[in-house]
C-alpha positions in Angstrom: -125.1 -18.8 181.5 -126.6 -20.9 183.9 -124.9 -23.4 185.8 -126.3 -27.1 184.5 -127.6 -29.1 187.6 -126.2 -31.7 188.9 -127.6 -34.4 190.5 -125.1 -37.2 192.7 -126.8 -40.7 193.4 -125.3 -43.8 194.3 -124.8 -46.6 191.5 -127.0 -49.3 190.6 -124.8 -51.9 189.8 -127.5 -53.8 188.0 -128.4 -50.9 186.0 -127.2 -51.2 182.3 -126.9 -47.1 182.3 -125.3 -47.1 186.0 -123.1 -49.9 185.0 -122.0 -48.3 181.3 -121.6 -44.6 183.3 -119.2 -46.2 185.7 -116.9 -48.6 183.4 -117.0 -45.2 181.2 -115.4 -42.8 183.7 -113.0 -45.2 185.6 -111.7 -45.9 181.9 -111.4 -42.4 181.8 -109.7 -42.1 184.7 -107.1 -45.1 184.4 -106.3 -43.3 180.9 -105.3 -39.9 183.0 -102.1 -39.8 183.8 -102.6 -39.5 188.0 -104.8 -43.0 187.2 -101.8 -44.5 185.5 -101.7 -44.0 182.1 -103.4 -47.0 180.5 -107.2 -47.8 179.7 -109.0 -50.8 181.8 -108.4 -54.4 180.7 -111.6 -55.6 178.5 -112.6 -58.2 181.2 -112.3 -55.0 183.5 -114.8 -53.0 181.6 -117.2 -56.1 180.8 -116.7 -57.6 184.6 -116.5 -54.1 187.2 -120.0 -53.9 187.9 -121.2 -57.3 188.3 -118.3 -58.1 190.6 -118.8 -54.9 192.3 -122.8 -55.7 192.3 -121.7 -59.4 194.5 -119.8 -57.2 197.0 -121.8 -55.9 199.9 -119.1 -53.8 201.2 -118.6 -52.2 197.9 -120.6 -49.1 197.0 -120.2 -46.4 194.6 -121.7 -42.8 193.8 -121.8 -40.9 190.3 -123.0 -37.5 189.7 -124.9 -36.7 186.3 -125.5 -33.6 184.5 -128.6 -32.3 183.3 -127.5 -31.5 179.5 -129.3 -31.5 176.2 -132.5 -33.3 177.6 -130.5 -36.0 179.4 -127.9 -36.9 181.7 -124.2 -36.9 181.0 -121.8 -38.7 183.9 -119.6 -36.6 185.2 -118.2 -37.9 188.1 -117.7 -40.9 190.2 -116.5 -42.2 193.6 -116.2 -46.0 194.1 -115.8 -47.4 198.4 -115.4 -50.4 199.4 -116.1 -50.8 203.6 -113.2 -52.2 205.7 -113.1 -52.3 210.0 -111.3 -50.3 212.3 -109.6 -52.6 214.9 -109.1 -49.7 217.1 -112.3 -48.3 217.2 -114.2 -51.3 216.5 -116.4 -49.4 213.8 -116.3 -50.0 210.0 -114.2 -47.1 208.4 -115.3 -46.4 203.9 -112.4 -46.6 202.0 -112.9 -44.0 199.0 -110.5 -46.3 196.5 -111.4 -43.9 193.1 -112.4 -40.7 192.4 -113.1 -39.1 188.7 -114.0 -36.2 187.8 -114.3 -36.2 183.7 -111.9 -33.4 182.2 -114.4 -30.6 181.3 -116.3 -31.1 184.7 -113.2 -30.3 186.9 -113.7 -27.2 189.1 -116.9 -27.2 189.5 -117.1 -29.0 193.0 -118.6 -32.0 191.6 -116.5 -34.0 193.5 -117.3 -32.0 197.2 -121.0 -32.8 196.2 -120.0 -36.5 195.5 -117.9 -36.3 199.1 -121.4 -35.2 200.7 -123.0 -38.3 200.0 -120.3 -40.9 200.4 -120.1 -39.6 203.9 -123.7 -39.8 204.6 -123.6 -43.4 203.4 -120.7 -43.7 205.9 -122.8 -42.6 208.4 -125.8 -45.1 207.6 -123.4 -48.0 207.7 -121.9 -46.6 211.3 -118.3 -45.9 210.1 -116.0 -43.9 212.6 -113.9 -42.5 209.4 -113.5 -42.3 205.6 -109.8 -43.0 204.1 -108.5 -42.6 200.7 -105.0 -42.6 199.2 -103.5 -40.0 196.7 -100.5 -39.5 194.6 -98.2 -37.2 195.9 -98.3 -35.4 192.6 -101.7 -35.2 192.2 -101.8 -31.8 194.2 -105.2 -30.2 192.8 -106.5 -33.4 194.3 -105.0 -33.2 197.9 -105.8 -29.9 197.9 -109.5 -31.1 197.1 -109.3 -33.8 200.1 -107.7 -30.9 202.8 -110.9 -28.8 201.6 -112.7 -31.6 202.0 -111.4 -31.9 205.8 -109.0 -34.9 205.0 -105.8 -34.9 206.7 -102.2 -37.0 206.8 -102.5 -39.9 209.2 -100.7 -40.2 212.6 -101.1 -42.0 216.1 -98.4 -39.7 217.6 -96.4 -37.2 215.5 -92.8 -38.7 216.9 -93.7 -42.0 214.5 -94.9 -39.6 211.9 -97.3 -40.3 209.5 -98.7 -43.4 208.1 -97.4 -44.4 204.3 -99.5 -46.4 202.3 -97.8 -49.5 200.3 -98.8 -52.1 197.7 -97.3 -55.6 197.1 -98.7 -57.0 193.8 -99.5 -60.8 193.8 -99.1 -62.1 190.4 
């Protein structure tokens, strides 16, 4: 059997099918256990891609599969661009990445990787950063493929943690 081709664009926010494709998969993902568990608020699902759409830092990439005549979604990465103080460069924050069950092992998400980092590049950023669940180890082990590593300045202050406070 063939393998079914796969194309990896970035997301029209503004796009009824690019905005459906992405509320679709990050509900997926939220449902998964390593996204916590529990689907996406309504106002999540309705709102996402219009607030995403008014956020110029924001960008996001899905990758569709060529099946039965049309294209399935398959995979998504949502960034949002921040600054590096040190290097005085914007760095891409890769806040989600899905890959629907059925799709996984297929390196979807290293083709999805490929063009986040070229968009990085276009917009000048010195690095990408993401954030996984120690748990999640099929991921990591994705992101260390992927040429990700732990965070450090100098290994005698060890590695950087990343934290949350929640404002109600």
């Amino acid at each position: 059997m063939a393998p079914v081709p796969i194309e990896v664009r970035r997301v029209d926010y503004a796009h009824p099918g690019d905005a459906q494709a992405l509320v679709q998969l990050l509900d997926g993902y939220a449902r998964d256990a390593a996204g916590g568990g529990q689907p996406l608020a309504e106002q999540v699902l309705q709102g996402l891609p219009a607030a995403l759409q008014q956020r110029p830092q924001a960008f996001s990439v899905i990758a569709w599969a060529q099946q039965d005549g049309g294209a399935v979604p398959v995979g998504l990465v949502n960034c949002f661009e921040g600054f590096s103080t040190f290097a005085c460069q914007p760095l891409v924050n890769v806040h989600d990445v899905v890959v629907a069950p059925g799709w996984r092992g297929q390196r979807i998400a290293q083709r999805m990787f490929a063009l986040v980092e070229s968009i990085a590049r276009e917009r000048g950023a010195c690095k990408l950063t993401l954030e996984v669940l120690a748990g999640n180890t099929s991921a990591m082990a994705l992101y260390l493929r992927e040429g990700f590593a732990p965070y450090e300045l100098d290994p005698a202050m060890g590695q950087a943690q990343f934290l949350q406070k929640k404002l109600a």
